[in-house]
C-alpha positions as CSV (number, residue, x, y, z in Angstrom):
1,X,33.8,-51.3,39.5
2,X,35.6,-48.5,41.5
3,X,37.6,-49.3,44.1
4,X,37.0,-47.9,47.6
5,X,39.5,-46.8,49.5
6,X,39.5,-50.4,51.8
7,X,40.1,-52.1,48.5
8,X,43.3,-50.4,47.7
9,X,46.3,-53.4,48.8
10,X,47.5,-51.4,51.8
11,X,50.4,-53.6,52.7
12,X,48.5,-56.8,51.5
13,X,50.1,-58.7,48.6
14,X,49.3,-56.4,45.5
15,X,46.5,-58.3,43.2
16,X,45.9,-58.6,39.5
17,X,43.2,-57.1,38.0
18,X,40.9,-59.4,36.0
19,X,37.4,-58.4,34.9
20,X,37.3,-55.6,37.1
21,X,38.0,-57.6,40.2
22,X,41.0,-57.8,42.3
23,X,42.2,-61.4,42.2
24,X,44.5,-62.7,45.0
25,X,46.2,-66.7,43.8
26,X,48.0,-68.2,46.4
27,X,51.4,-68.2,45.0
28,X,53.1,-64.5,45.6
29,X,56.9,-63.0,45.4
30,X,58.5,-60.1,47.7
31,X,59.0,-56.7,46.4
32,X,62.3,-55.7,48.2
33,X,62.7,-51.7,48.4
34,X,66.0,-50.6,46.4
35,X,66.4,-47.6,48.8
36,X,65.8,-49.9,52.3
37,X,66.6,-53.4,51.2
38,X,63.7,-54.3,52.6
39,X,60.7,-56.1,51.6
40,X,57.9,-53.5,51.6
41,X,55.1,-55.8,50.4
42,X,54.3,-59.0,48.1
43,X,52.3,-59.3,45.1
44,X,50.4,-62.0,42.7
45,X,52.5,-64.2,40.4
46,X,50.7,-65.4,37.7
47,X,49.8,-68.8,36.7
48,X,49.0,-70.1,33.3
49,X,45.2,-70.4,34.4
50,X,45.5,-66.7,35.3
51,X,46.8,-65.5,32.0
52,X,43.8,-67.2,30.1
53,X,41.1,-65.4,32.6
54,X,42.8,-62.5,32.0
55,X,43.1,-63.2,27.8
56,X,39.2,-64.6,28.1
57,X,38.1,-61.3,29.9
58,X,39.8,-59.0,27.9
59,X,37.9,-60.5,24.5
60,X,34.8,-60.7,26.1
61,X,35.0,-56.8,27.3
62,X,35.9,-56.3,23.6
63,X,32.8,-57.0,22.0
64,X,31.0,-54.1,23.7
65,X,34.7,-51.6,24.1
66,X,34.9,-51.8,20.4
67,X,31.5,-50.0,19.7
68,X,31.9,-47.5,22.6
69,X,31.5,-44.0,21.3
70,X,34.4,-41.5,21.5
71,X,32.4,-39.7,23.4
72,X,32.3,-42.4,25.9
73,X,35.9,-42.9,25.6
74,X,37.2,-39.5,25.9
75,X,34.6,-38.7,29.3
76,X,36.7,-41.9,31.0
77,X,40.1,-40.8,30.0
78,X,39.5,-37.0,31.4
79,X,37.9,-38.8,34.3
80,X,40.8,-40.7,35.0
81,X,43.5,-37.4,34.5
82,X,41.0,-36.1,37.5
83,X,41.7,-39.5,39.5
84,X,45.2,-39.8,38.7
85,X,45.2,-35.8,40.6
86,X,43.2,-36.7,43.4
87,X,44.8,-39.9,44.1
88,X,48.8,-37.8,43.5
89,X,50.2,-38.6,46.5
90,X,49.3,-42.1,46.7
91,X,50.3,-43.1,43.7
92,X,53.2,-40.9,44.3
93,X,54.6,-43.7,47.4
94,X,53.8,-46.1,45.4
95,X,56.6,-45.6,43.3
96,X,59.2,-43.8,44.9
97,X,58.8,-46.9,47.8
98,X,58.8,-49.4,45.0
99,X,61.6,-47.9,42.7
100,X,63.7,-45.7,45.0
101,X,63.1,-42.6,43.8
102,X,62.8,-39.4,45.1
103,X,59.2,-38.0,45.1
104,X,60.2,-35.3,42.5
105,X,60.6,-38.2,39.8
106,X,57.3,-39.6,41.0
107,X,55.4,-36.3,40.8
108,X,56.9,-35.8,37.3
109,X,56.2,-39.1,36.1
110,X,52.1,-38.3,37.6
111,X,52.5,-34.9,35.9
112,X,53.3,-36.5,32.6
113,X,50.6,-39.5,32.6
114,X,48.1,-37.0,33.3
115,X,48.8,-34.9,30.4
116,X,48.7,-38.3,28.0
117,X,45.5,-38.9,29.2
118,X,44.0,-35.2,28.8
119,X,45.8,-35.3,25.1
120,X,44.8,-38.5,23.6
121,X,41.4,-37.8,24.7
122,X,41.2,-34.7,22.9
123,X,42.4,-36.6,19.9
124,X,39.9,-39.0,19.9
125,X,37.5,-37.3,17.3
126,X,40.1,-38.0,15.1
127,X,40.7,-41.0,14.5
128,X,38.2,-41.5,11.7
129,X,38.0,-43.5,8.4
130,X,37.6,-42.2,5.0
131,X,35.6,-41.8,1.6
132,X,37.8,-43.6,-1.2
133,X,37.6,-42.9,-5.2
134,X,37.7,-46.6,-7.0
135,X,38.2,-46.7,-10.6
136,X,34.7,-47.3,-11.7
137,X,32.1,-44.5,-12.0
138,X,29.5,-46.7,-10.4
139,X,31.5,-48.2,-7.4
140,X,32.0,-46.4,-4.5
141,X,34.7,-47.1,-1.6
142,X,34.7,-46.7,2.4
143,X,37.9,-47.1,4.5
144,X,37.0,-48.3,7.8
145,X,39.8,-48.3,11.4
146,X,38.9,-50.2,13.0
147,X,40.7,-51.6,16.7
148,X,42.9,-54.8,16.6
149,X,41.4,-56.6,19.4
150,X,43.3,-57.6,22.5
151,X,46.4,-56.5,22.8
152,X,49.1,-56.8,25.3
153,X,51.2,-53.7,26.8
154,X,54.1,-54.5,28.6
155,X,55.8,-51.6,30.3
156,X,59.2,-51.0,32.8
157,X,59.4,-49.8,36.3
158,X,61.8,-46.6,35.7
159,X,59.1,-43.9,35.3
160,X,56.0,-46.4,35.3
161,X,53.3,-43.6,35.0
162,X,55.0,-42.3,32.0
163,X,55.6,-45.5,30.3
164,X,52.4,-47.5,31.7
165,X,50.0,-45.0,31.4
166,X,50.9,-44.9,27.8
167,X,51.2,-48.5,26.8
168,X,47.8,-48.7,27.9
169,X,46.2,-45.6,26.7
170,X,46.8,-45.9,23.2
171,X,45.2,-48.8,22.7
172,X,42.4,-48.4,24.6
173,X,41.5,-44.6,23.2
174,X,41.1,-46.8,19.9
175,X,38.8,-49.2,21.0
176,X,40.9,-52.3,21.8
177,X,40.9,-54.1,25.3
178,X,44.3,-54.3,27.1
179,X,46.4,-56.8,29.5
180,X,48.8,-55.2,31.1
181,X,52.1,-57.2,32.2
182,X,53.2,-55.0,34.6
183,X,56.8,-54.6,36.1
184,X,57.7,-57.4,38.9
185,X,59.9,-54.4,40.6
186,X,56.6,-52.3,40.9
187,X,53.4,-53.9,41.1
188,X,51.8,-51.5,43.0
189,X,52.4,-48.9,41.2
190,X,51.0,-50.8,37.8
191,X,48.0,-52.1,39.9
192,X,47.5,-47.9,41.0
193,X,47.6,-47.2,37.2
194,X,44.6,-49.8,36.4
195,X,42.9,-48.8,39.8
196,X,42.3,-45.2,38.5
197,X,40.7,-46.8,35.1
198,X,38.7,-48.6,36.9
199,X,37.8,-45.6,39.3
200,X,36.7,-43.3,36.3
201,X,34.2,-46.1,35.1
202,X,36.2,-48.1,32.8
203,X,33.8,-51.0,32.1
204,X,34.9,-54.2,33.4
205,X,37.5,-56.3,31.6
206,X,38.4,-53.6,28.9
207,X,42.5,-53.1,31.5
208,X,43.3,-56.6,33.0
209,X,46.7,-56.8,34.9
210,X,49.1,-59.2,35.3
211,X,52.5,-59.7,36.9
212,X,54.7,-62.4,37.9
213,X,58.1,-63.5,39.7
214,X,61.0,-63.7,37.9
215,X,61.8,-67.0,37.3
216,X,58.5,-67.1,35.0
217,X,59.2,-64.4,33.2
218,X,59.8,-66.4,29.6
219,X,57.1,-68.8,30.2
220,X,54.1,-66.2,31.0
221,X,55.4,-64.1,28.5
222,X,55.6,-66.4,25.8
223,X,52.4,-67.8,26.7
224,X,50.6,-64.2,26.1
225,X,51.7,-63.5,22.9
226,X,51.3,-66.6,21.2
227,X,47.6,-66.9,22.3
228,X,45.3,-66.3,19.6
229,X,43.8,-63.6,21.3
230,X,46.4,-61.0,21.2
231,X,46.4,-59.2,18.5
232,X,49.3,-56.6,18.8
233,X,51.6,-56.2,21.2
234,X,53.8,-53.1,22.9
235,X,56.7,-53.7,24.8
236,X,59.2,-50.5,26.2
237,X,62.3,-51.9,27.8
238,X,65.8,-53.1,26.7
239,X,67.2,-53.6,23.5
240,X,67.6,-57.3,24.8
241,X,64.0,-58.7,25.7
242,X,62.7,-56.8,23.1
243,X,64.3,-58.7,20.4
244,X,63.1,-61.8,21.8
245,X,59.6,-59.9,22.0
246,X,59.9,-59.5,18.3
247,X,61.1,-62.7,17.8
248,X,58.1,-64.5,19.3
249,X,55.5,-62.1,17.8
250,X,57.1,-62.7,14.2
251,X,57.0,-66.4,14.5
252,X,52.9,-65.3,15.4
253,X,52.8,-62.8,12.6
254,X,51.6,-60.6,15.6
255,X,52.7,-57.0,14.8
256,X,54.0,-55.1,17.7
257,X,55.3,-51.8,19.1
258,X,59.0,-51.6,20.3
259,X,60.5,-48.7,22.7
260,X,63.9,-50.1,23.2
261,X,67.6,-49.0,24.8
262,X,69.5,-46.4,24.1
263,X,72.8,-44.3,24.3
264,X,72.1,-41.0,23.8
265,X,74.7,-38.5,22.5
266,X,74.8,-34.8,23.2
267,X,77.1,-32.5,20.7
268,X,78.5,-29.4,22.6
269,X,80.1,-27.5,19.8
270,X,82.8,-24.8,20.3
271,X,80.1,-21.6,19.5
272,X,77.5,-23.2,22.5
273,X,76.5,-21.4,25.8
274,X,78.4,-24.3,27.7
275,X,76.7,-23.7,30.8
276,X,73.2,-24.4,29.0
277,X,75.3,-27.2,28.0
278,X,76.5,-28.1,31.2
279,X,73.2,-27.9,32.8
280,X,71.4,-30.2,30.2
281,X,74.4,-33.0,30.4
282,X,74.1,-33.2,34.1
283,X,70.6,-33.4,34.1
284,X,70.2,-35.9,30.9
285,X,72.6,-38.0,32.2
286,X,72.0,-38.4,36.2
287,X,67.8,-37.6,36.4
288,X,66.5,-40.4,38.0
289,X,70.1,-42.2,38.6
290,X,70.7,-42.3,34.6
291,X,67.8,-45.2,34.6
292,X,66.1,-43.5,31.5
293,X,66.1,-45.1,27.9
294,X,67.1,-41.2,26.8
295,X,70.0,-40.4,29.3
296,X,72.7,-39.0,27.7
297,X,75.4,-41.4,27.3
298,X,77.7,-39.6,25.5
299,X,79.1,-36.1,25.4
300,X,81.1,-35.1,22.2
301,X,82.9,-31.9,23.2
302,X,84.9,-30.0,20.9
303,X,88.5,-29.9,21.2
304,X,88.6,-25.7,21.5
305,X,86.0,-26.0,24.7
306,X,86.7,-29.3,25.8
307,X,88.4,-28.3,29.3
308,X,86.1,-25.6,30.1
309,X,83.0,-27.5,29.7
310,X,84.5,-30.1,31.7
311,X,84.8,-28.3,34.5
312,X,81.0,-26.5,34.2
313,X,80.0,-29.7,33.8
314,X,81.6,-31.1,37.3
315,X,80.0,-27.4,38.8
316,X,77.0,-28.5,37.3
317,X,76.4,-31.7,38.6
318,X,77.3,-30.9,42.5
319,X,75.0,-27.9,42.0
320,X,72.2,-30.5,41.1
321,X,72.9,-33.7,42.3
322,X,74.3,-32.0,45.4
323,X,78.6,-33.5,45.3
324,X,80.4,-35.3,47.8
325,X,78.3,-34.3,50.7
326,X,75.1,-35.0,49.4
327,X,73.1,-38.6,49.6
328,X,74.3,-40.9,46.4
329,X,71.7,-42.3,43.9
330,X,70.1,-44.8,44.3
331,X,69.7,-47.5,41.6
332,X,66.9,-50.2,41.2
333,X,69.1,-53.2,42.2
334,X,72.8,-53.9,43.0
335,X,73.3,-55.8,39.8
336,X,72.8,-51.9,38.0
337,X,75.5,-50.9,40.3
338,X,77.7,-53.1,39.8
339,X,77.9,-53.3,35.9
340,X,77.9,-49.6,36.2
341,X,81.6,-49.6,37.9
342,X,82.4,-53.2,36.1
343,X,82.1,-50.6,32.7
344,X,84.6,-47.6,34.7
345,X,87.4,-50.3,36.1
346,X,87.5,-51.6,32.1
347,X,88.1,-47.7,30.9
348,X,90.0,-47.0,33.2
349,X,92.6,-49.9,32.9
350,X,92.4,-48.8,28.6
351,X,93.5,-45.7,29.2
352,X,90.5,-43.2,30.1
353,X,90.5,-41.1,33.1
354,X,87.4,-40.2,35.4
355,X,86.9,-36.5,35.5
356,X,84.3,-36.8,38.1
357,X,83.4,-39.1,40.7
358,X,85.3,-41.9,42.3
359,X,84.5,-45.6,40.6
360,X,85.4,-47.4,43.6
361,X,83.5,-45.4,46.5
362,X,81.5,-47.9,49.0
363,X,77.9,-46.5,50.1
364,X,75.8,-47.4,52.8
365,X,74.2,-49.7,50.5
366,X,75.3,-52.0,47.2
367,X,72.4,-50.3,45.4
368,X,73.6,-46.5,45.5
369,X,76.1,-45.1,43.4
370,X,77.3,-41.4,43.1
371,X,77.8,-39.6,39.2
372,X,80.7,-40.3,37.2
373,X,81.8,-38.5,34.1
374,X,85.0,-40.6,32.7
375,X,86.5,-38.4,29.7
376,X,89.0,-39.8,27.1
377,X,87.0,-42.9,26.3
378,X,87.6,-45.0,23.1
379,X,86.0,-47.3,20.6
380,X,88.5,-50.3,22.5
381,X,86.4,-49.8,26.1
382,X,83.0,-51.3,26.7
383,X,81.0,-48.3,28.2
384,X,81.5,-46.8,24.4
385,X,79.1,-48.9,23.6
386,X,77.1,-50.8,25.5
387,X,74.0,-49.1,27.8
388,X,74.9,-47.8,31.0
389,X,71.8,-47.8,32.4
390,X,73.0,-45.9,35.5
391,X,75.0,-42.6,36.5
392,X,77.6,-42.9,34.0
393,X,78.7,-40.4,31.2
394,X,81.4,-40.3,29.0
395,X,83.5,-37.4,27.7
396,X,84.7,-37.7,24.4
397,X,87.0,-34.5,22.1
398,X,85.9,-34.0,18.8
399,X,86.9,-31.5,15.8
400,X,84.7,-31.3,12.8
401,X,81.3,-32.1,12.1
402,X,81.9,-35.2,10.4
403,X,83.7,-36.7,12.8
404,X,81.0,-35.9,16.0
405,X,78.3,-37.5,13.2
406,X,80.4,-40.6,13.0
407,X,81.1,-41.2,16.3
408,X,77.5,-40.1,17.4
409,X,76.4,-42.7,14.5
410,X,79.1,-45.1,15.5
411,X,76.2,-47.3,18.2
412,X,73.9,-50.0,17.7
413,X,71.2,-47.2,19.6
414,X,69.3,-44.5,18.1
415,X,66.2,-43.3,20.5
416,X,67.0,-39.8,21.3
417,X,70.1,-37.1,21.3
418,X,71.1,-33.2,21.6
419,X,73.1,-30.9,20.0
420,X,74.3,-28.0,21.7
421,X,75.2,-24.8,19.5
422,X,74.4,-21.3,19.1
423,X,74.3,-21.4,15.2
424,X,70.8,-23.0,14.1
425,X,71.8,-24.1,10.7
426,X,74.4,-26.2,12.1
427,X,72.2,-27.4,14.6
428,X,69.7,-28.2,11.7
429,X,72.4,-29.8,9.7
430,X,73.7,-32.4,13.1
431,X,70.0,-33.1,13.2
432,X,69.7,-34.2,10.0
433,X,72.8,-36.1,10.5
434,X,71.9,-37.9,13.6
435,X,70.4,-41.5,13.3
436,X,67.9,-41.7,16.4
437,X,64.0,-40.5,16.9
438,X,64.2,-37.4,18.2
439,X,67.2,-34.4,18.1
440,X,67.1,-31.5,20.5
441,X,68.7,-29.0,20.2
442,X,69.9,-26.8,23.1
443,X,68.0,-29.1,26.0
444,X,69.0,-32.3,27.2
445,X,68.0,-35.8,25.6
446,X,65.7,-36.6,28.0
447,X,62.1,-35.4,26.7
448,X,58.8,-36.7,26.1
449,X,55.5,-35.0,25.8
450,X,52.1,-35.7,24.3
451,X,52.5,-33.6,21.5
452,X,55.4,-35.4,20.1
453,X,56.2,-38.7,18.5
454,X,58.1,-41.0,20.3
455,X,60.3,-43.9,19.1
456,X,63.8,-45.2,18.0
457,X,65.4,-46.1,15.1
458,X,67.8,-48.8,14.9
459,X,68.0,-51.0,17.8
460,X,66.0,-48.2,20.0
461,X,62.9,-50.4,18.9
462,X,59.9,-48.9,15.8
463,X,57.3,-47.3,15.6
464,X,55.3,-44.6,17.5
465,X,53.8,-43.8,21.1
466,X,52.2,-40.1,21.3
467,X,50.1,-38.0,18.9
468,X,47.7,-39.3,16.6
469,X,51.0,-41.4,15.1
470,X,50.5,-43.4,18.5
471,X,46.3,-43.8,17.9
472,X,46.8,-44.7,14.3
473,X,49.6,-47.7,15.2
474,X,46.3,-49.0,17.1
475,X,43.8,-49.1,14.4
476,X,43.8,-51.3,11.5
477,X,42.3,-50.5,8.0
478,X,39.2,-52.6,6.7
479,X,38.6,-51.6,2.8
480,X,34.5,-51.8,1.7
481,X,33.4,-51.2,-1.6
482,X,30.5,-50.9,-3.1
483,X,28.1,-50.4,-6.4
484,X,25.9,-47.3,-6.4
C-alpha cells in the first residue's frame, strides 16, 4: 500500500512497518535532536511479538518476491528513485532534524540513494545463472542463483540514505524479502526510506521495519538473527557491534555482510599539489563532523612539505568549515564529543601539539565541537589508533615510502585511504601497498558510488555493497544436473 500524505508520522510517534502497514505498540522512546537537545518526536520500540510479525511477514511476502520478474523488480526500484525526488525535501528534514546535520549532507546522502537505486536496477538483467560442462558426454549441468530468503539489513544513522537505501536494495533487487533494524537515533528517516518502497508499489511484506530503545538493543538483536528465518544478514557500523554481529551469526552458520570502522590514512608526498591536498584532508576529515566510516584519520606528510601543508591545510579548513567565527559541528551525541577531546587531552599530555583548533573550547552545547588537527602524534597516544569518530585529524612526518606504508599499515582498520602525489607510478605503487578496500589517489577518502565496490579489509568488516559484486553476495548457487 502507498502511503498518503495523512499517513506519513507528522510529529506522531514514528511506526514500524510490518506487512505494508504502519504498526503503532504502545511502548515508545524519545528521539532527542543533537542540534536542539530537544525531543523532536517518539518512535516504536519493538517487542519480541513484533520481531516475529515482522520475521512471519517477511517469509510469507517471500514466496511470491522470489519469482517476481526483473522486469518487475527493476519498474519498482526506478519508481522509487522518482519517489525518493519528489518526496527530497521531506526526507531531507527528516534527517538533518534527526541527526544534526546540515541540509547539504542530507541532499547528498538523497542524491546518492537515488543513484543506487537507478544503478542496481539497471543491473538487474544480470544477475543470471549459467550452462555448466559435467564430465560425462550424456549429462548436462544448470547453475541456478537463486535469493537466500529473509534477510536482515541493519544500517547507522550518519548518512542513513546512503547506507539504508543500500542495505536494503541489494537484497531485495535479488529476490529476497528484507527487515530492516533501523537506527534508534533516526527512525524517521528509516521509516521515510521504507515509505518510498512502499509508495512505488513494493508488494506488501517484501521491506518490514523495525526499531527499538536502547536498552534492548542485544536482546532484539540477538533475537533476529538467530531466528530460523533469516538467512543472511548485513550490518554497517562499528568495528565493535559488528564482531558481536559476526559472533552470533557464526554460532547460526548465518553468513553475513560486514561494513565496519575505520581510520583512514591520506599520504601527501613531497611532489603533490598540496593545496589539492589540503582541500581533500579538510574535507575527508570534517564532512559531516568526521562521523563517516572513511574520514581521514590520518595525514602522513612528508618531512620536505610538512610545514607548508600544514598551514594550507589550517587555510583550508576555515575556508570550508568557516574558522573561529563560524557555527561549530555538531556531533550526534555528547558522549562523541567528549571521547573526541578525551583522545586530544591524552596527546597532548604525550607530547603532540594541536596545530589547529582549541581541545578545550566550550560551545553552546555539549554536542558541538569545532576541527582539530593535532600534528606530532605517536604510536604511545590513543587517537593513533583508535576511531575518532568526530572532527579530529592527526598530522604525522614521514620520509620514505616504506615508512608512510608501515605506519599507514600500522592500524587494526583498513576501509578506505588516499594518496596524494603528482607521480602516478608512485601513486600505483602506495596503492598496492595500502591494506584497506579502496585507494584514491589525488581525492579525499571519503567516496562511494554505485559503480564501485565497497568494503574493508581487516577489521573494516568483508565483503561487498555496490556493483554486481553487491547483487551476487545476495544470491546463492543451486547446482542441477541432468542425463540428456
Amino acid at each position: 500500500m502507498s502511503p498518503s500524505v495523512a499517513d506519513r508520522p507528522g510529529n506522531s510517534p514514528v511506526p514500524f512497518i510490518i506487512n505494508g502497514k504502519d504498526v503503532h505498540p504502545e511502548r515508545t522512546f524519545d528521539v532527542v535532536s543533537p542540534a536542539t537537545g530537544k525531543v523532536i518526536h517518539a518512535a516504536a520500540s519493538a517487542s519480541e511479538a513484533d520481531v516475529r510479525a515482522a520475521v512471519d511477514s517477511a517469509a510469507a511476502a517471500f514466496q511470491k518476491w522470489k519469482t517476481a520478474l526483473p522486469k518487475t523488480r527493476r519498474d519498482i526500484l526506478l519508481k522509487a528513485a522518482d519517489v525518493m525526488l519528489a518526496r527530497n525535501d521531506e526526507l531531507r528534514d527528516y534527517m538533518s532534524a534527526e541527526t544534526g546535520c546540515p541540509h547539504k549532507w542530507s541532499n547528498r546522502n538523497l542524491e546518492i540513494g537515488r543513484d543506487f537505486l537507478i544503478d542496481v536496477a539497471g543491473r538487474l538483467s544480470g544477475l543470471e545463472g549459467s550452462m555448466a560442462t559435467p564430465e560425462h558426454a550424456d549429462s548436462g549441468a544448470m547453475v541456478l542463483k537463486e535469493p537466500f530468503g529473509v534477510t536482515l539489513a541493519i544500517a547507522p544513522w550518519n548518512a542513513p540514505y546512503i547506507l539504508g537505501v543500500r542495505s536494503v536494495l541489494f537484497p531485495l533487487a535479488a529476490g529476497n524479502t528484507v527487515i530492516l533494524k533501523g537506527s534508534e537515533l533516526c527512525p524517521r528517516t528509516m521509516w521515510g526510506i521504507c515509505s518510498v518502497f512502499q509508495e512505488a508499489g513494493l508488494p506488501d511484506g517484501v521491506l518490514n521495519l523495525l526499531f527499538h530503545e536502547p536498552a534492548n538493543a542485544a536482546a532484539i538483536t540477538q533475537q533476529l538473527i538467530t531466528h530460523p528465518e533469516i538467512k543472511k544478514i548485513n550490518f554497517t557500523g562499528s568495528t565493535g557491534v559488528g564482531r558481536i554481529i559476526g559472533r552470533l551469526a557464526g554460532e547460526q552458520l548465518k553468513p553475513v555482510l560486514l561494513e565496519l570502522g575505520g581510520k583512514a590514512p591520506a599520504i601527501v608526498w613531497e611532489d603533490a599539489d598540496l593545496d589539492n591536498a589540503a582541500t581533500h584532508v579538510a574535507t575527508g576529515a570534517f564532512l559531516n563532523s568526521g562521523q563517516i566510516c572513511m574520514s581521514t584519520e590520518r595525514v602522513l606528510v612528508h618531512k620536505s612539505v610538512h610545514a607548508e601543508f600544514g598551514t594550507k591545510l589550517t587555510a583550508a579548513i576555515d575556508r570550508i568549515f568557516g574558522g573561529a567565527q563560524s557555527d561549530p559541528l555538531v556531533l550526534i551525541n555528547a558522549v562523541s564529543v567528549s571521547k573526541n577531546k578525551k583522545l586530544l587531552h591524552d596527546a597532548v599530555a604525550k607530547g603532540a601539539t594541536l596545530l589547529y583548533g582549541d581541545a578545550n573550547a566550550q560551545e553552546s552545547s555539549d554536542t558541538r565541537m569545532r576541527p582539530v588537527v593535532v600534528s606530532g602524534v605517536t604510536p604511545e597516544m590513543d587517537i593513533y589508533r583508535l576511531e575518532s569518530f568526530g572532527p579530529t585529524v592527526s598530522l604525522l612526518e614521514i620520509e620514505t615510502e616504506e615508512e608512510a606504508l608501515r605506519i599507514a599499515n600500522d592500524t587494526e582498520y583498513g576501509l578506505s585511504s588516499a594518496v596524494f602525489t603528482e607521480d602516478l607510478r608512485r601513486g600505483l605503487r602506495f596503492a598496492r601497498g595500502i591494506e584497506t578496500g579502496a585507494v584514491h589517489i589525488n581525492s579525499m577518502s571519503v567516496h562511494d558510488e554505485s559503480a564501485l565496490p565497497h568494503g574493508g579489509a581487516k577489521s573494516s568488516g568483508y565483503g561487498r555493497f555496490n556493483t554486481a559484486v553487491g547483487l551476487e553476495e545476495w544470491v546463492r548457487t543451486k547446482t542441477v544436473t541432468f542425463k540428456w
